[in-house]
C-alpha positions as CSV (number, residue, x, y, z in Angstrom):
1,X,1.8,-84.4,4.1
2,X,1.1,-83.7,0.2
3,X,-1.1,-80.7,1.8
4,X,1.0,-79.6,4.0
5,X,3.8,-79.0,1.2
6,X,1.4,-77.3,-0.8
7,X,0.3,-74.6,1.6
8,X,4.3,-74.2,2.3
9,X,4.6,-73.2,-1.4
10,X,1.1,-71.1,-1.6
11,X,2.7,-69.4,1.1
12,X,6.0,-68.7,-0.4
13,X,4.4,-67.8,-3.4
14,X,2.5,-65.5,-1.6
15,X,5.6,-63.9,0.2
16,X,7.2,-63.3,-2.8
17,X,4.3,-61.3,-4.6
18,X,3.9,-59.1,-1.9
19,X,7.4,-58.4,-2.0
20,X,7.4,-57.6,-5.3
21,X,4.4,-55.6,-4.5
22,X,6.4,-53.4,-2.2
23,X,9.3,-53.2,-4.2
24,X,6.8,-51.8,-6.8
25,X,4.9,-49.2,-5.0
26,X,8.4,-47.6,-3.3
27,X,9.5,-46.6,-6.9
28,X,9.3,-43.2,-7.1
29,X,8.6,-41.8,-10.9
30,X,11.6,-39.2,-12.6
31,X,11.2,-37.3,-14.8
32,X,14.3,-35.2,-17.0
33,X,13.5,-32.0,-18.2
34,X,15.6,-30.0,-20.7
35,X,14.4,-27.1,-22.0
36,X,17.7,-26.4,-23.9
37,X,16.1,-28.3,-26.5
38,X,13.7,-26.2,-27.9
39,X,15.2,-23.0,-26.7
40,X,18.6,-23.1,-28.1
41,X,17.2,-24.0,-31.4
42,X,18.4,-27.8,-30.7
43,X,15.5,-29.2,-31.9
44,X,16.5,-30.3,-35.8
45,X,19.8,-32.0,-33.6
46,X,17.7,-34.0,-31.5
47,X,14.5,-35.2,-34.1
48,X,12.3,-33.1,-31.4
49,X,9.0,-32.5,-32.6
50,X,7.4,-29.7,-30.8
51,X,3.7,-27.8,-30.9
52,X,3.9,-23.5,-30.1
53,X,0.7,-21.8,-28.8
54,X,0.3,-18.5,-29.4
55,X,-2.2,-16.7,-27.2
56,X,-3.5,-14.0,-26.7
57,X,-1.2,-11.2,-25.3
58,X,1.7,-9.5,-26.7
59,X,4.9,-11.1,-28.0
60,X,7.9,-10.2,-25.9
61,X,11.1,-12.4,-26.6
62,X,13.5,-11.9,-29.5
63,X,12.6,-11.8,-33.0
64,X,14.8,-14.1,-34.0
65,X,14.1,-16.8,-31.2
66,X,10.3,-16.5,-32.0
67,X,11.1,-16.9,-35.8
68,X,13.3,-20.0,-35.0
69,X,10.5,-21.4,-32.5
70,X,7.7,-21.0,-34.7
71,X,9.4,-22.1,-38.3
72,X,11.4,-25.2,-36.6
73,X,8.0,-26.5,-34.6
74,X,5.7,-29.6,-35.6
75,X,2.6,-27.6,-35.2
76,X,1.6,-24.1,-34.9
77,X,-1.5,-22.6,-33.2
78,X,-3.1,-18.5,-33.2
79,X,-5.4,-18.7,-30.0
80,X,-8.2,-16.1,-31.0
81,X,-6.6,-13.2,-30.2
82,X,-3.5,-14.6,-30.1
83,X,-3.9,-14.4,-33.7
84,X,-3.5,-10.6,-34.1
85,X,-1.0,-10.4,-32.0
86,X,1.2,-12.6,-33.9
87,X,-0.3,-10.9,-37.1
88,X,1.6,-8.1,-36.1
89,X,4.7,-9.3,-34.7
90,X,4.8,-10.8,-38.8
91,X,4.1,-7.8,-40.0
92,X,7.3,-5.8,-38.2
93,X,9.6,-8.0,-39.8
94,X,11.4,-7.5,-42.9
95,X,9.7,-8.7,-46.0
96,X,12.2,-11.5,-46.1
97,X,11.6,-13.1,-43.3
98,X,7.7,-12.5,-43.6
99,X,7.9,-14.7,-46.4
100,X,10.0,-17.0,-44.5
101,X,7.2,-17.5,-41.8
102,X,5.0,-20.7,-41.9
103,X,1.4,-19.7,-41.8
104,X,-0.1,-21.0,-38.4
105,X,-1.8,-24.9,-38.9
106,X,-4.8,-23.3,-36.9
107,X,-6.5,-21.0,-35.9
108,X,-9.4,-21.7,-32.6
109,X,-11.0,-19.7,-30.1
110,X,-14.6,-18.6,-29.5
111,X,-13.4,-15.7,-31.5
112,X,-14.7,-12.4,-29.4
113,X,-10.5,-11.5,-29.7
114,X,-9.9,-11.8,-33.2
115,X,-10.7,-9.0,-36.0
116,X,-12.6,-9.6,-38.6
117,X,-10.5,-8.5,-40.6
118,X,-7.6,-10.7,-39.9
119,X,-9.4,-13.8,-39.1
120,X,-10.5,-13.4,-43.1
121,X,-7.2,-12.6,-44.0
122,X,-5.6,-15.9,-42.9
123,X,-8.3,-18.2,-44.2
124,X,-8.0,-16.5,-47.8
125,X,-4.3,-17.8,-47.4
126,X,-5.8,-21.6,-46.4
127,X,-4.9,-21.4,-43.1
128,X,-7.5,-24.1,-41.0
129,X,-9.9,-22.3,-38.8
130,X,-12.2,-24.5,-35.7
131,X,-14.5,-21.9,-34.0
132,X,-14.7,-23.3,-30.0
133,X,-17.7,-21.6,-28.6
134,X,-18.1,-23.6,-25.6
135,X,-17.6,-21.1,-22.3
136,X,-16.8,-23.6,-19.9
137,X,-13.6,-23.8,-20.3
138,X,-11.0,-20.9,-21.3
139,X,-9.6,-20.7,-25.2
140,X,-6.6,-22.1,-24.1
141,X,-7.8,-25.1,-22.5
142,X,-10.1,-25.8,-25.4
143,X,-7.3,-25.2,-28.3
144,X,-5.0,-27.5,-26.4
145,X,-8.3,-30.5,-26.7
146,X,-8.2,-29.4,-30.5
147,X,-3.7,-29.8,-31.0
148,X,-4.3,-33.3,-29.2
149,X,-7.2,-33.8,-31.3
150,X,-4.8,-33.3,-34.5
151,X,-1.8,-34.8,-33.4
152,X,-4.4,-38.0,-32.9
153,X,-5.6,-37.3,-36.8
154,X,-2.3,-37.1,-38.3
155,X,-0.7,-39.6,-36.4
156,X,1.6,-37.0,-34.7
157,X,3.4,-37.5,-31.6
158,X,4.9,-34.3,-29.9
159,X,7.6,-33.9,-27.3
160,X,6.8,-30.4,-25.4
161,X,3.9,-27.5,-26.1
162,X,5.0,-24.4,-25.5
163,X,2.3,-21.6,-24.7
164,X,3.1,-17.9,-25.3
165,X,1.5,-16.3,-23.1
166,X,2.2,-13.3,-20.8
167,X,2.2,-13.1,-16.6
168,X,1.3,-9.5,-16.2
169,X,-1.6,-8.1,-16.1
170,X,-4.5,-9.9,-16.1
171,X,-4.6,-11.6,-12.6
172,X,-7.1,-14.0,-13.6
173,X,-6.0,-14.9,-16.9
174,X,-2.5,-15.7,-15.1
175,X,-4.4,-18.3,-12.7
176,X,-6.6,-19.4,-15.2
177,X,-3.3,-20.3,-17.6
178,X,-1.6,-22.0,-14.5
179,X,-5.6,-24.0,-13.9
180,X,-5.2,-25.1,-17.7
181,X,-1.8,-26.4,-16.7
182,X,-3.8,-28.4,-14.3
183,X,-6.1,-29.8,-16.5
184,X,-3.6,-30.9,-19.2
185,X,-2.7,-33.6,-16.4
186,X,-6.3,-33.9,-14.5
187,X,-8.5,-33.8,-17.9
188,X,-5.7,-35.3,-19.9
189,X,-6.0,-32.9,-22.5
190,X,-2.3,-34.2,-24.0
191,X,-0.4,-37.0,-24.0
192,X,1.2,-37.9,-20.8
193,X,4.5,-38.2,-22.4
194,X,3.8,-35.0,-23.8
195,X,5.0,-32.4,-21.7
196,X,3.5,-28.5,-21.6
197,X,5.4,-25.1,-20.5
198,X,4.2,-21.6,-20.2
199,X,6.5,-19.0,-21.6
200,X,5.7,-15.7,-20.3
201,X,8.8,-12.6,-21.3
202,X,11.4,-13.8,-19.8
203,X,10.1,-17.3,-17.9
204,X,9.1,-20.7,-18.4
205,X,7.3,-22.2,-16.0
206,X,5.9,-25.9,-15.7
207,X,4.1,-28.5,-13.1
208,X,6.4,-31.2,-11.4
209,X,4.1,-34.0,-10.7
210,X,4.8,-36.2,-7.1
211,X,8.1,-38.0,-7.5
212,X,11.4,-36.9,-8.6
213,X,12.4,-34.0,-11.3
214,X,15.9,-33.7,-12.9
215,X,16.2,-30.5,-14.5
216,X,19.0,-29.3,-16.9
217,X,19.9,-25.7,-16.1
218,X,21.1,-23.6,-19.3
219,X,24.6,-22.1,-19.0
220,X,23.1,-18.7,-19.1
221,X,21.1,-19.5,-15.9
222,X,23.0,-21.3,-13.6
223,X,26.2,-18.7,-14.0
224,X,24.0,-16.3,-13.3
225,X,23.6,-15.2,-9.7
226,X,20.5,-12.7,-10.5
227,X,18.7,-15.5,-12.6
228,X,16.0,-16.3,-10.4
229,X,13.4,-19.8,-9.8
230,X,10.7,-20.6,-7.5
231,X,8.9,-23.8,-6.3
232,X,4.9,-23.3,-5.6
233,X,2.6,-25.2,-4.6
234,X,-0.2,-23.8,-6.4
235,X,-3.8,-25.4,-5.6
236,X,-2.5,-27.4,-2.5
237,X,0.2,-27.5,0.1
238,X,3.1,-30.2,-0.8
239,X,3.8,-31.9,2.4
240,X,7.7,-32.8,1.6
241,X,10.2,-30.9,-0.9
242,X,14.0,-32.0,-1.3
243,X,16.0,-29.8,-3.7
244,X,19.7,-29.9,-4.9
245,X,20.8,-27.2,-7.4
246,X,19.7,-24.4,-4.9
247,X,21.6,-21.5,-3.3
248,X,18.7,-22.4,-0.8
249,X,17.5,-25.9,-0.7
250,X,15.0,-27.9,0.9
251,X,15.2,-30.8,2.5
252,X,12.1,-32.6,3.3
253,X,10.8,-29.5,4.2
254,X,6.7,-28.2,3.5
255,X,5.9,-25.6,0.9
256,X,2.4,-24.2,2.0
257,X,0.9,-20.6,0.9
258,X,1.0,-18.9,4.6
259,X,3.7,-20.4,5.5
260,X,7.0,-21.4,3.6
261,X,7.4,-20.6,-0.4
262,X,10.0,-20.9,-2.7
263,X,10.2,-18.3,-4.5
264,X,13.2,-15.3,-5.3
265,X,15.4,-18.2,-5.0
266,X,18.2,-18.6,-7.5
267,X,20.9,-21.1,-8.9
268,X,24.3,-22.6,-7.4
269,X,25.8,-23.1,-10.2
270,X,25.2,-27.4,-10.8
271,X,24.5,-28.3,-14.0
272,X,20.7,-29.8,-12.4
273,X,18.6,-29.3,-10.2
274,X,16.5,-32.0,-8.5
275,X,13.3,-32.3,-7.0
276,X,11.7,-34.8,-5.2
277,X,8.0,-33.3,-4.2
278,X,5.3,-35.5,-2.4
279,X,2.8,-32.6,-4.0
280,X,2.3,-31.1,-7.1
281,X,4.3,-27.8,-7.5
282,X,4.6,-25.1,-10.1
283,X,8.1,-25.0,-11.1
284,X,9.1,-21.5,-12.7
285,X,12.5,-20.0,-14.1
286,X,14.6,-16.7,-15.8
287,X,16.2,-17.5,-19.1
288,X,17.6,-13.8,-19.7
289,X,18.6,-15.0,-23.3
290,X,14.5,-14.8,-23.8
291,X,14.3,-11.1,-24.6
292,X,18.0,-9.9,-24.1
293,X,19.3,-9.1,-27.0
């Protein structure tokens, strides 16, 4: 009898884990996403603490956003030739606000992009310099190892890493940004609670892991009807997509290159859109205010 009431409770025991072994695998992950915070300038309102990436293609958004960006961020990085390019967006400023600009915390690449000239220039004014030769990876992958690499050093813990960068062009170096997006999460080359955009003109684009995504839709975008966003599943198909937020939504529908993508679609107006994905996807979208004036 005694062994016969302890297998009943073995058993219940055992009825209960597994339970709470279901219960546990059918949560599904969310994650909130609002990049209002770092490009409204919202970022001394909310204690964020942000990294910017300059690489190496021109700088097209506002002067005055990039100023704000760069001056109000945690840590700021020139990407080989990244570094000229945002030597001369410093110089076409007025002397004012040339003064006003906080030198870049460092400067990496393999250096084949940078001048001479320049790359002296900025360590004459003490600005840290970490030549990455290594051609196995791209400049941008390997300067994003060195941030993290920091941020472990000085005990820094940052929110978002935005990369300038540019999506015209150079085909390859396009992919190969959207690859290094990749291997942030695959190599973990951050954080995971650190999250990573590209900004490229006018868009900022970003991977939604499996699970669920709430994103917060600036003003700007969401009232207006030419603002456009695309879901793409980059690398693989995704086997099920359910959007809300959408002039055209999904619902449990397949996103596969040669069949059905997302993109050229556009806002309806709700202050989110949500994503549940089964698959990664690249997540891109217009913020006008970017490089309107």
């Amino acid at each position: 009898m005694e062994v016969k009431n302890v297998l009943m409770k073995v058993s219940k025991l055992l009825n209960v884990f597994y339970v709470q072994q279901n219960r546990t695998s059918s949560v599904v992950k969310c994650w909130k996403w609002n990049i209002g915070e770092f490009i409204k300038n919202q970022a001394n309102q909310v204690n964020l603490k942000y990294a910017v990436l300059i690489l190496n293609r021109t700088i097209p958004q506002r002067n005055d956003f990039i100023k704000d960006l760069w001056n109000n961020a945690t840590l700021t990085i020139a990407v080989d030739g990244g570094m000229v390019h945002w030597d001369n967006f410093v110089n076409k400023l007025t002397e004012n606000d040339r003064k006003n600009m906080k030198l870049p915390d460092l400067i990496t690449g393999d250096f084949d992009s940078i001048t001479n000239d320049v790359l002296e220039k900025y360590k004459k004014k003490g600005c840290k310099t970490i030549h990455t030769p290594d051609q196995n990876h791209t400049d941008f992958t390997k300067a994003l190892k060195e941030l993290n690499n920091y941020c472990e050093q000085e005990k820094i813990q940052v929110d978002h890493v935005i990369a300038v960068a540019q999506s015209s062009g150079r085909l390859d170096q396009i992919l190969g940004n959207i690859q290094t997006l990749y291997l942030v999460r695959e190599e973990r080359l951050l954080n995971p609670n650190t999250k990573m955009y590209l900004m490229s003109g006018d868009c900022i684009a970003w991977l939604l892991s499996p699970g669920a995504h709430i994103i917060d839709i600036p003003e700007e975008c969401r009232c207006n009807e030419e603002c456009w966003c695309a879901l793409m599943p980059v690398g693989e198909a995704c086997d099920s997509v359910t959007t809300s937020g959408l002039k055209w939504n999904l619902d449990k529908q397949q996103l596969k290159f040669g069949r059905l993508v997302s993109t050229s679609n556009t806002f309806d107006g709700s202050e989110q859109v949500k994503v549940k994905c089964s698959n990664t996807l690249l997540w891109a979208m217009e913020v006008p205010s970017l490089t309107n004036t």
